[in-house]
VOBA-1610 file (N, C-alpha, C; in pm, whole numbers, padded with zeros to 5 digits, always signed):
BEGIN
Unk-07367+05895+17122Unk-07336+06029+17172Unk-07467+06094+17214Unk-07464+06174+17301Unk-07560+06231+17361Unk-07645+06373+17288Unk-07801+06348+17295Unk-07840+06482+17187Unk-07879+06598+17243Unk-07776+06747+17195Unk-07849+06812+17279Unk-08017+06861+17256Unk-08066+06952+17336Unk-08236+07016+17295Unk-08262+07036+17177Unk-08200+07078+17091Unk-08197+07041+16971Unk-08197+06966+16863Unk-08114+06811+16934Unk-08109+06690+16901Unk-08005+06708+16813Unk-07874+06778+16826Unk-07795+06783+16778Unk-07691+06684+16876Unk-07539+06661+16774Unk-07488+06563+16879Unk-07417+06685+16932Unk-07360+06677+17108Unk-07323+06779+17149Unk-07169+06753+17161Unk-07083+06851+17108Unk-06922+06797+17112Unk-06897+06774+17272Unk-06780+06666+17194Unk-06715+06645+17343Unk-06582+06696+17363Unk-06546+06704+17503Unk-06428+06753+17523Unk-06371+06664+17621Unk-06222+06672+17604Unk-06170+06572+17699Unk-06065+06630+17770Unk-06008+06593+17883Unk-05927+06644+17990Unk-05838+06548+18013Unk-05705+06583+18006Unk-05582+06468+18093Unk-05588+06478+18188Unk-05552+06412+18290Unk-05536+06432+18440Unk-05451+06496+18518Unk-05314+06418+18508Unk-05168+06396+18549Unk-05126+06571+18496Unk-05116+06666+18597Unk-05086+06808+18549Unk-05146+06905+18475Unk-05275+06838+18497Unk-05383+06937+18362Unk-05504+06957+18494Unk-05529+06823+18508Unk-05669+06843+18650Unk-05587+06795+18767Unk-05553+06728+18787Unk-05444+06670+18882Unk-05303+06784+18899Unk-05257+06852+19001Unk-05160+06926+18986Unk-05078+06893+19128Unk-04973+06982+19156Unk-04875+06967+19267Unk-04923+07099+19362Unk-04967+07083+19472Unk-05014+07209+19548Unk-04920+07339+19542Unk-04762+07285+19545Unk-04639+07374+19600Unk-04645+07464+19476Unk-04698+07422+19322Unk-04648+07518+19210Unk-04771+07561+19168Unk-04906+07470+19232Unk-04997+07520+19148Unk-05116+07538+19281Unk-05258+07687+19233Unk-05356+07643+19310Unk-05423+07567+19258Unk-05495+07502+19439Unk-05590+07361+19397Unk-05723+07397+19500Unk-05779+07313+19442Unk-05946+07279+19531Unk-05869+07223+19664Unk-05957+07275+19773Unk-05935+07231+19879Unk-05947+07097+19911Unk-05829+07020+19989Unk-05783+06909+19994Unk-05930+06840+20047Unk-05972+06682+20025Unk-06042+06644+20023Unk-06083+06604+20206Unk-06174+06628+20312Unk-06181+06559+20452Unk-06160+06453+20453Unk-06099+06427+20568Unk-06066+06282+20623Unk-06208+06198+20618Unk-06172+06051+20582Unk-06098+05952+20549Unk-06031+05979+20406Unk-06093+06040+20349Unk-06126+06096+20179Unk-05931+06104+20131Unk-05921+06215+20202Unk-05780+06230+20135Unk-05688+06158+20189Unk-05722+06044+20240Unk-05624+05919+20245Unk-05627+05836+20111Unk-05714+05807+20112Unk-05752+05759+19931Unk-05710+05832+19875Unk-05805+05920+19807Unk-05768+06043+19684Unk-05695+06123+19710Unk-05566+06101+19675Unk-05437+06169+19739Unk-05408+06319+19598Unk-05463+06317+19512Unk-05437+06392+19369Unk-05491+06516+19436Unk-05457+06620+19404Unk-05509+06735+19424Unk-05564+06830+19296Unk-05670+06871+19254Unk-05729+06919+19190Unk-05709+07052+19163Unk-05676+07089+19017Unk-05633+07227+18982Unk-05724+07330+19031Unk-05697+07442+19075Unk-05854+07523+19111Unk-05950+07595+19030Unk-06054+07552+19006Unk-06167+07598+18943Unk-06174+07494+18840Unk-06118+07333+18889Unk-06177+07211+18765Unk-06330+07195+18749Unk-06391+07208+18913Unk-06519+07214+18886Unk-06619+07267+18880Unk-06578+07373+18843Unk-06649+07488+18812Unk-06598+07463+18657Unk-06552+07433+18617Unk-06470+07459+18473Unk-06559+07360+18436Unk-06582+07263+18479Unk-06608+07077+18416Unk-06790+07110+18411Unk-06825+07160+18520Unk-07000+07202+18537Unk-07047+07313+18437Unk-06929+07360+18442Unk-07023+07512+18311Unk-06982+07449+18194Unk-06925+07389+18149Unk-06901+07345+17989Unk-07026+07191+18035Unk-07016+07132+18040Unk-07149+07074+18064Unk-07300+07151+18071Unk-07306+07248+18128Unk-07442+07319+18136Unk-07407+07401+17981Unk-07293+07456+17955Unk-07317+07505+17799Unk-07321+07419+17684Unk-07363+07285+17720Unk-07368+07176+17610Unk-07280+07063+17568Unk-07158+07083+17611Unk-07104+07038+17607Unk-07092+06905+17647Unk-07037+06761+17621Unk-06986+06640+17660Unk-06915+06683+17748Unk-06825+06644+17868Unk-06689+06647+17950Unk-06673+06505+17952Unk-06524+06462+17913Unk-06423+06324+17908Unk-06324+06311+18020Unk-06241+06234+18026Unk-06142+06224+18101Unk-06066+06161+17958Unk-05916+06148+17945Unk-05858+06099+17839Unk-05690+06068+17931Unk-05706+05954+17970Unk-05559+05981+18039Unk-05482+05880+17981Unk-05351+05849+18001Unk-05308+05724+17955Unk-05294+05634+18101Unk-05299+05709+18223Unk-05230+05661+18306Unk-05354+05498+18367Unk-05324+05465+18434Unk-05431+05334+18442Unk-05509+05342+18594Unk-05549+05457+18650Unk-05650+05467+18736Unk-05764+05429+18661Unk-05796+05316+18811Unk-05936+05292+18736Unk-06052+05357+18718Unk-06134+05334+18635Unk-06281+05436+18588Unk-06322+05463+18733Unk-06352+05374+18821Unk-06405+05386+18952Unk-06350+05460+19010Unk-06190+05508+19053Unk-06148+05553+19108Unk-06145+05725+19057Unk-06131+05704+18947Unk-06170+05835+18874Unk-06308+05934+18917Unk-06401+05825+18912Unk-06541+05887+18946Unk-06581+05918+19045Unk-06514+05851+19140Unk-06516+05863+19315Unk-06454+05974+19313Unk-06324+05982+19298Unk-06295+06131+19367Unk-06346+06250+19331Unk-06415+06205+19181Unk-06467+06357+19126Unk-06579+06359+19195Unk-06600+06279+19215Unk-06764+06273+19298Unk-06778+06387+19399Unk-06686+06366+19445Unk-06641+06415+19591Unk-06679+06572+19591Unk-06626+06618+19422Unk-06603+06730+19412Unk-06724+06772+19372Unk-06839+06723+19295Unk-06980+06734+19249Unk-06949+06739+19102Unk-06843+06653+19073Unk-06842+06613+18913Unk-06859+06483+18860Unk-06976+06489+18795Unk-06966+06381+18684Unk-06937+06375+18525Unk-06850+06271+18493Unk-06810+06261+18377Unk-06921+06220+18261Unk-06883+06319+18112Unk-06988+06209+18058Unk-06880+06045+18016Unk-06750+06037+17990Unk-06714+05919+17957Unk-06551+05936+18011Unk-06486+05827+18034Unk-06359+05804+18104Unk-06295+05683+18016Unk-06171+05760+17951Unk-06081+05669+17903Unk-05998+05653+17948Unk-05931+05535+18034Unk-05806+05519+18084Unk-05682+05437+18035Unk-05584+05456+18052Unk-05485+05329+17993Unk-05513+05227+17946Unk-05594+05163+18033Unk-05628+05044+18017Unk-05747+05038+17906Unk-05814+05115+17907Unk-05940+05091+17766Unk-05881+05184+17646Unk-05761+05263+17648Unk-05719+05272+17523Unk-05626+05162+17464Unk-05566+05087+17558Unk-05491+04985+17488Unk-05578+04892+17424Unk-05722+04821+17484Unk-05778+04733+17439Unk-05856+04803+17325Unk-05916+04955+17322Unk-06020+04970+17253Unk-05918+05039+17132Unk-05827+05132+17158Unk-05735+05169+17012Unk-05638+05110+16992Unk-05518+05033+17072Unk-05412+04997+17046Unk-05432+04853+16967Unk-05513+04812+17076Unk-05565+04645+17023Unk-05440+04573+16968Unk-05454+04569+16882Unk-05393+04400+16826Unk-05231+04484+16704Unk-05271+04597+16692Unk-05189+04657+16597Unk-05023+04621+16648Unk-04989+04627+16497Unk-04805+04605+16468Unk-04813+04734+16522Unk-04822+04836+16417Unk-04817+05001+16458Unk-04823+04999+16594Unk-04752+05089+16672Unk-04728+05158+16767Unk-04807+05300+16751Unk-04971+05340+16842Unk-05026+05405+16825Unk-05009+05539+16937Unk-05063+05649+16873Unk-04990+05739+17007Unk-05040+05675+17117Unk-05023+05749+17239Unk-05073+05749+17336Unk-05227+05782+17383Unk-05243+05875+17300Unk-05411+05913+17332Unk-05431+05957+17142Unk-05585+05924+17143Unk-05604+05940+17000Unk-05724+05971+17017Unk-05774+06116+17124Unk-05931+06140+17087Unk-06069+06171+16993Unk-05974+06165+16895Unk-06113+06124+16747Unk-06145+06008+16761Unk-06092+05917+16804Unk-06132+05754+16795Unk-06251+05795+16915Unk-06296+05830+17029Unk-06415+05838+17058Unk-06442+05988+17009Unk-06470+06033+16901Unk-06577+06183+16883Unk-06498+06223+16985Unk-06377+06269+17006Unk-06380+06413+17077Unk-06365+06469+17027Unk-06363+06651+16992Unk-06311+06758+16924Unk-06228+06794+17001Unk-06183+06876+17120Unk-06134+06921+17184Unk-06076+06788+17291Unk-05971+06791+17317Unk-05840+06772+17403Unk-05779+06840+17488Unk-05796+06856+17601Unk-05700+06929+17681Unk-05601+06868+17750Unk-05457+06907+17752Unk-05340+06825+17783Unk-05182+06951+17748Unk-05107+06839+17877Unk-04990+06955+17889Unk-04853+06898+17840Unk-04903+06789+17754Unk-04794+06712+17644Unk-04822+06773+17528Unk-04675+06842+17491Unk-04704+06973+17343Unk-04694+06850+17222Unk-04666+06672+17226Unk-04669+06598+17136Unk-04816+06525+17099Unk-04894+06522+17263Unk-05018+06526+17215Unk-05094+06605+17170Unk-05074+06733+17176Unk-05123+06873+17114Unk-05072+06865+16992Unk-04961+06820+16910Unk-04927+06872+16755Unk-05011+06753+16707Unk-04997+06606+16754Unk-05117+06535+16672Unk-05205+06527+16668Unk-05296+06602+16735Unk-05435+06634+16686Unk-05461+06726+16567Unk-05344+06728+16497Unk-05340+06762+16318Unk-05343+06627+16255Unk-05245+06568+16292Unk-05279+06403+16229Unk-05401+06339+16210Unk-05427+06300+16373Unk-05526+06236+16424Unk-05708+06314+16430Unk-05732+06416+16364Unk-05831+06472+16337Unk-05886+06469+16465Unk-05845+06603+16552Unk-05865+06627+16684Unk-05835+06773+16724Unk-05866+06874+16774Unk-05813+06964+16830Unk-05740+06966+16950Unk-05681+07039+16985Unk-05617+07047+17130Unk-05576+07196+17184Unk-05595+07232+17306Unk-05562+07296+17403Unk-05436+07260+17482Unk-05305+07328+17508Unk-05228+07288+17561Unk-05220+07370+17718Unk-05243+07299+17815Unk-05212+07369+17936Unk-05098+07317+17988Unk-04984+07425+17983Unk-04903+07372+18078Unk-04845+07509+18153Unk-04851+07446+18301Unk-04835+07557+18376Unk-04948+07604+18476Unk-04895+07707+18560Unk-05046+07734+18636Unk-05025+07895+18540Unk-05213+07888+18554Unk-05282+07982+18460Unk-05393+08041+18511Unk-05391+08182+18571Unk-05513+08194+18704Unk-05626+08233+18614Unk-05606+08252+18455Unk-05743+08257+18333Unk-05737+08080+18286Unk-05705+07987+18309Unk-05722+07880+18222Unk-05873+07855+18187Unk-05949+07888+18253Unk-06122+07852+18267Unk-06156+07924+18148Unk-06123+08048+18178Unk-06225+08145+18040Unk-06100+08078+17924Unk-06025+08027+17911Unk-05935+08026+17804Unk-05994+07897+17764Unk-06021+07829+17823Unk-06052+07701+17748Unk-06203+07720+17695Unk-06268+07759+17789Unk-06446+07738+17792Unk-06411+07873+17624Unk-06335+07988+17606Unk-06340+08032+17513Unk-06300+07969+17320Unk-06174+07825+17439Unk-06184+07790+17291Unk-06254+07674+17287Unk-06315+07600+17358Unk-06413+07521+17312Unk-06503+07605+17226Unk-06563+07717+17268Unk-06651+07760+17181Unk-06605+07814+17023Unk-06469+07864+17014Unk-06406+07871+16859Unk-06431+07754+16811Unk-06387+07655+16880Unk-06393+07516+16803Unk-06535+07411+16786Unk-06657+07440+16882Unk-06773+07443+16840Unk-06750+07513+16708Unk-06752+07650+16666Unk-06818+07698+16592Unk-06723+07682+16470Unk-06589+07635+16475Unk-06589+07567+16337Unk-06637+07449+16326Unk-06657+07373+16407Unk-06714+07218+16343Unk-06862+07272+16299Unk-06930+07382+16371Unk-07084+07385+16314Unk-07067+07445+16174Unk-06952+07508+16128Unk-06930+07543+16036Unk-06935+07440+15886Unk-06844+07336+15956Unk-06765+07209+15847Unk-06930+07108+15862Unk-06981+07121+15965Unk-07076+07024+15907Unk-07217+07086+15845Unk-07250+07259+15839Unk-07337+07309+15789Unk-07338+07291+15666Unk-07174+07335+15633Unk-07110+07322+15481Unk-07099+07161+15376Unk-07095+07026+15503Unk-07122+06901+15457Unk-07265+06881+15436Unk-07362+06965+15542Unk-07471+06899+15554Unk-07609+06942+15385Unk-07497+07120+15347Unk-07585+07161+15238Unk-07504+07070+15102Unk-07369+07043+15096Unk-07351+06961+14989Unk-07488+06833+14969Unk-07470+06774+15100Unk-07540+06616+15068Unk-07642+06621+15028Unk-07761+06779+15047Unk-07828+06851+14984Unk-07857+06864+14858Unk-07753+06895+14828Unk-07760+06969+14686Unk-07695+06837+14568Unk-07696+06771+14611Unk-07601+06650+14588Unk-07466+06630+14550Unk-07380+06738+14578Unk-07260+06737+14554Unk-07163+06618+14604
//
């Protein structure tokens, strides 16, 4: 994981795609459609203000993820964000959660399980992946819907949820201290 100036590890946050960054133009606003040849390829249309949303939580310290189940590949992922002047710090897709969490298990594992890479924060507009991040030791943000505040709403609770984890690990870090 990456250290911030501090050399602290800096939380990460992760984003679904499919109706969270990815939306339908007719119900939702989006970033302007990508120039030709471009939006022959990258046909997804981008919620408005993803990258502005994805660049300021990055410049405030933050990790930014992708967490999807769907199986676009990493490449294809990075290209179109490209487009937009976003880079990811890490991209999980279908395909590397089946090999890297599902693996070999009898169990039937959810669909996305972002504690398995350090994420704290989750953003997603499945209210079943939002209740198990009580299980799965994860937070979550549920967006569903268009939301012309979603930016300050999230970038506000990433920072609640920074400041309880700096909380839980100030409070671990003086036990190991004290030797409790």
């Amino acid at each position: 994981m990456k250290k911030s100036r501090n050399n602290e590890e800096k939380m990460r946050v992760s984003f679904d795609l499919d109706e969270v960054l990815f939306v339908y133009p007719k119900t939702h606003k989006t970033e302007p459609e990508l120039k030709f040849p471009f939006n022959k390829y990258y046909k997804e249309r981008l919620r408005l203000g993803t990258p502005e949303l994805i660049n300021t939580l990055q410049e405030l310290g933050y990790e930014v993820w992708v967490y999807t189940s769907s199986f676009r590949s990493e490449k294809y992922i990075k290209g179109l964000f490209k487009h937009y002047g976003v880079k990811f710090d890490g991209i999980i897709n279908g395909n590397r959660h089946l090999r890297e969490v599902q693996k070999n298990s009898s169990q039937l594992l959810p669909q996305k399980v972002p504690s398995r890479y350090r994420i704290s924060l989750h953003v997603d507009d499945e209210a079943i992946i939002c209740t198990q991040g009580r299980t799965f030791g994860y937070e979550a943000y549920q967006l569903d819907g268009p939301d012309d505040d979603w930016k300050e709403k999230i970038i506000k609770f990433a920072g609640e949820v920074r400041h309880r984890k700096e909380l839980r690990e100030g409070i671990n870090d003086e036990d190991q201290v004290d030797g409790n």
